[in-house]
Residue frames as qw, qx, qy, qz and C-alpha x, y, z in Angstrom:
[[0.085, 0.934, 0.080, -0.336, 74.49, 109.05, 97.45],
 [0.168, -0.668, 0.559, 0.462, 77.95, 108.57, 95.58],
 [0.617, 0.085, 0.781, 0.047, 77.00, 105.89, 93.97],
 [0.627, 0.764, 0.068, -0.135, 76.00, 108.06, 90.47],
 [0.268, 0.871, -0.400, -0.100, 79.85, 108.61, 90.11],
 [0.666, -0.440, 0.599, 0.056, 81.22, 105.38, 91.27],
 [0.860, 0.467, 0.188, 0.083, 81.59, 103.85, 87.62],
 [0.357, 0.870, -0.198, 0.278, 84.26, 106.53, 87.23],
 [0.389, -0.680, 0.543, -0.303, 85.86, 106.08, 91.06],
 [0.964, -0.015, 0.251, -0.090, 85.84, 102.67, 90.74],
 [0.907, 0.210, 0.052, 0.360, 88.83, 102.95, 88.65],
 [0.135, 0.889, -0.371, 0.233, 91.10, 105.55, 89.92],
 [0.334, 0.461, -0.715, 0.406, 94.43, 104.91, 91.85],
 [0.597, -0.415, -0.682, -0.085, 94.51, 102.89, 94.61],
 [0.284, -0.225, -0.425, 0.830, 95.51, 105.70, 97.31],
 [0.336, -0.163, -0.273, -0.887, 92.51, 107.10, 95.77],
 [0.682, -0.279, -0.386, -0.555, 90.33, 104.23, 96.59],
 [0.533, -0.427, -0.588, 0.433, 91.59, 103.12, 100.63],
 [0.149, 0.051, 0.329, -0.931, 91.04, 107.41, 101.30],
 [0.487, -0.185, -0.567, -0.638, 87.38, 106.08, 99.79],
 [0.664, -0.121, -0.734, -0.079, 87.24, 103.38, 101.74],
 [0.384, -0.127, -0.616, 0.676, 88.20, 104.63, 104.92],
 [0.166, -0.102, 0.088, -0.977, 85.91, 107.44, 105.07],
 [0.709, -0.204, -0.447, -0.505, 83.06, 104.92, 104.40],
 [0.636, -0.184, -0.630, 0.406, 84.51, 102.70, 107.37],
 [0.334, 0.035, -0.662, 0.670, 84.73, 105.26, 109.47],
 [0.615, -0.150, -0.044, -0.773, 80.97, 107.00, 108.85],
 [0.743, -0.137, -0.580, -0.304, 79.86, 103.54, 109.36],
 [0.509, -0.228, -0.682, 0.473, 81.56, 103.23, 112.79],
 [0.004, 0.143, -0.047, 0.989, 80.37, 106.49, 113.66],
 [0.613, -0.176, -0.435, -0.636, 76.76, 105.41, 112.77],
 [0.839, -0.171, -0.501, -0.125, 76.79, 102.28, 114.80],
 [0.529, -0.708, 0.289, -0.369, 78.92, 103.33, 117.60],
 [0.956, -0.103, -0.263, -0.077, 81.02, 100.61, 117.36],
 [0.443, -0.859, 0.141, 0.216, 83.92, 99.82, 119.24],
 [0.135, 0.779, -0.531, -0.306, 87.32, 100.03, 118.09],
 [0.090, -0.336, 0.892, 0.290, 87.75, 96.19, 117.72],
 [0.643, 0.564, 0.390, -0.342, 84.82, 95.92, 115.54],
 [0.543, -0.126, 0.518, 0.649, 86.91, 95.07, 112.08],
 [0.365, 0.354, -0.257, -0.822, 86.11, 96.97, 108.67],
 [0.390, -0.069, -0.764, -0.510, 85.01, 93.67, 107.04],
 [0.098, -0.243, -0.793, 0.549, 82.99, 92.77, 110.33],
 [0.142, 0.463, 0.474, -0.735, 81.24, 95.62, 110.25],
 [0.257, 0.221, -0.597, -0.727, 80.48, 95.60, 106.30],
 [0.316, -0.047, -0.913, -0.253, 79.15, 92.31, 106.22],
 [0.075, -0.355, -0.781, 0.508, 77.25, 92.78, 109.43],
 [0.245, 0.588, -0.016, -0.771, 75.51, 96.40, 107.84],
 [0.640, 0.228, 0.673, 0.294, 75.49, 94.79, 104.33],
 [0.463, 0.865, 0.147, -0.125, 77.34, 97.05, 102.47],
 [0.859, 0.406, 0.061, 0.307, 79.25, 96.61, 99.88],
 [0.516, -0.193, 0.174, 0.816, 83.10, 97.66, 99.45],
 [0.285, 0.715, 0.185, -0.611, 83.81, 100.08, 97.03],
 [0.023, -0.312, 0.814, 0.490, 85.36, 97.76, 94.58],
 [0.196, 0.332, 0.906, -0.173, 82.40, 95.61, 95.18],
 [0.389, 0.635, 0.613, -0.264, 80.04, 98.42, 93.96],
 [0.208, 0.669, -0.350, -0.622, 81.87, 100.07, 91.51],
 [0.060, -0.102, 0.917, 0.381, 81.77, 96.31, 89.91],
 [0.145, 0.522, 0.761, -0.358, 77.92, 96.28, 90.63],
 [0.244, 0.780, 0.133, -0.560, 77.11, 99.45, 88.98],
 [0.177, 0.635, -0.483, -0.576, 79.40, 99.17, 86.24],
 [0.057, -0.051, 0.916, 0.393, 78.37, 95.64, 85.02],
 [0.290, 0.741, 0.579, -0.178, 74.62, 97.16, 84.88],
 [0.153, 0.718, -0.216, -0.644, 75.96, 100.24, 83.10],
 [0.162, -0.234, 0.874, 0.393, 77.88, 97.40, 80.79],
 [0.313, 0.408, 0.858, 0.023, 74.17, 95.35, 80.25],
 [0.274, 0.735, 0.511, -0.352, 72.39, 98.75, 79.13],
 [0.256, 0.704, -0.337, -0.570, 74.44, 99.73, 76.43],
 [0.477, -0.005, 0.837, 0.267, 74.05, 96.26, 74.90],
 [0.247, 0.455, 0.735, 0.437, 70.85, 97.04, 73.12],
 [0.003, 0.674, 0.130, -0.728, 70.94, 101.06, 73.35],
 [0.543, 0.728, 0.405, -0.107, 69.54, 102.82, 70.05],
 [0.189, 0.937, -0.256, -0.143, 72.34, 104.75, 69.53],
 [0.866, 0.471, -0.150, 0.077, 74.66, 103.39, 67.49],
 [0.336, 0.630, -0.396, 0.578, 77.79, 105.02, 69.29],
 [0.248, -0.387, 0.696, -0.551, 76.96, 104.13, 72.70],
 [0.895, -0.165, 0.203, -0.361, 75.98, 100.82, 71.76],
 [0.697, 0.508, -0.428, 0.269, 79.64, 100.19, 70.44],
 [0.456, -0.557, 0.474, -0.508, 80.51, 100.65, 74.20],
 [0.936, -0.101, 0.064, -0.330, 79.39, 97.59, 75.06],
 [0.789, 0.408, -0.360, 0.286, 82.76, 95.69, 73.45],
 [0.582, -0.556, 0.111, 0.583, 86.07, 95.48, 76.30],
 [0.354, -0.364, 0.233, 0.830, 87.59, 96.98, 73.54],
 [0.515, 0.795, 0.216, -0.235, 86.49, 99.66, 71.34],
 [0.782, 0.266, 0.301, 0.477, 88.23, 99.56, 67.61],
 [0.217, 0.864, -0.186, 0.415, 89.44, 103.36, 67.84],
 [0.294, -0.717, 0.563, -0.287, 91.56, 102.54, 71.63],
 [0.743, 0.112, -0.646, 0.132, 94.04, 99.49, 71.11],
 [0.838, -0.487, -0.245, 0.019, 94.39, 98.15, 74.38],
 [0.720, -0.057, -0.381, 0.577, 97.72, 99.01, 75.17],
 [0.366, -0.878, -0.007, -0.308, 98.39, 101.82, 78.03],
 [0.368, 0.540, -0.457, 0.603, 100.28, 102.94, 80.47],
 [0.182, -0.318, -0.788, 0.494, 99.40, 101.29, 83.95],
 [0.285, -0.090, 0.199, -0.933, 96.41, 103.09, 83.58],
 [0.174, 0.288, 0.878, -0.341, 92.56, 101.56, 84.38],
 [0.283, -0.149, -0.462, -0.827, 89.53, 101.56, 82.28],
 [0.583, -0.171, 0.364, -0.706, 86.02, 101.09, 83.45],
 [0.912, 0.162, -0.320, -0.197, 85.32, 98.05, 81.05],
 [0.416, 0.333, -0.815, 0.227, 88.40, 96.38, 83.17],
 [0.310, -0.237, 0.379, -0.839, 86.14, 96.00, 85.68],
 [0.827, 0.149, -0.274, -0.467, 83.95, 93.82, 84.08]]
């Protein structure tokens, strides 16, 4: 169900993405009733589902493949890690292409 915006979540802060993470861990123990020393990666791997680093890399390196050969000229420049109007440098901040 999140999964339309994750391209975007996928790179915020990380105290952004372990409140993510935990909420998903804990709907998932919820779901399954496990007990308490059921681990988070236990119970991932057992449920097969992904982190949210895991699918924010998933989603975003299919987002990455479909703007290779998109018609539009401007959102088939996408496609590049870097685009030739935003020099790479920044301020600790996170792009989606880092992801890649």
């Amino acid at each position: 169900i999140w999964s339309y915006g994750i391209t975007l979540w996928g790179t915020a802060k990380p105290s952004n993405l372990r409140t993510i993470q935990a909420f998903q861990s804990i709907c998932l123990y919820n779901l399954t009733k496990a007990p308490w020393y059921v681990t988070n990666a236990a119970l991932h791997q057992d449920l097969k589902v992904q982190s949210i680093n895991q699918t924010a890399i998933t989603f975003y390196s299919r987002l990455h493949c479909k703007m290779h050969g998109h018609p539009n000229k401007l959102i088939s420049n996408l496609h590049s890690k870097h685009l030739p109007s935003n020099p790479t440098r920044r301020l600790n901040r996170n792009w989606p292409r880092d992801l890649i």
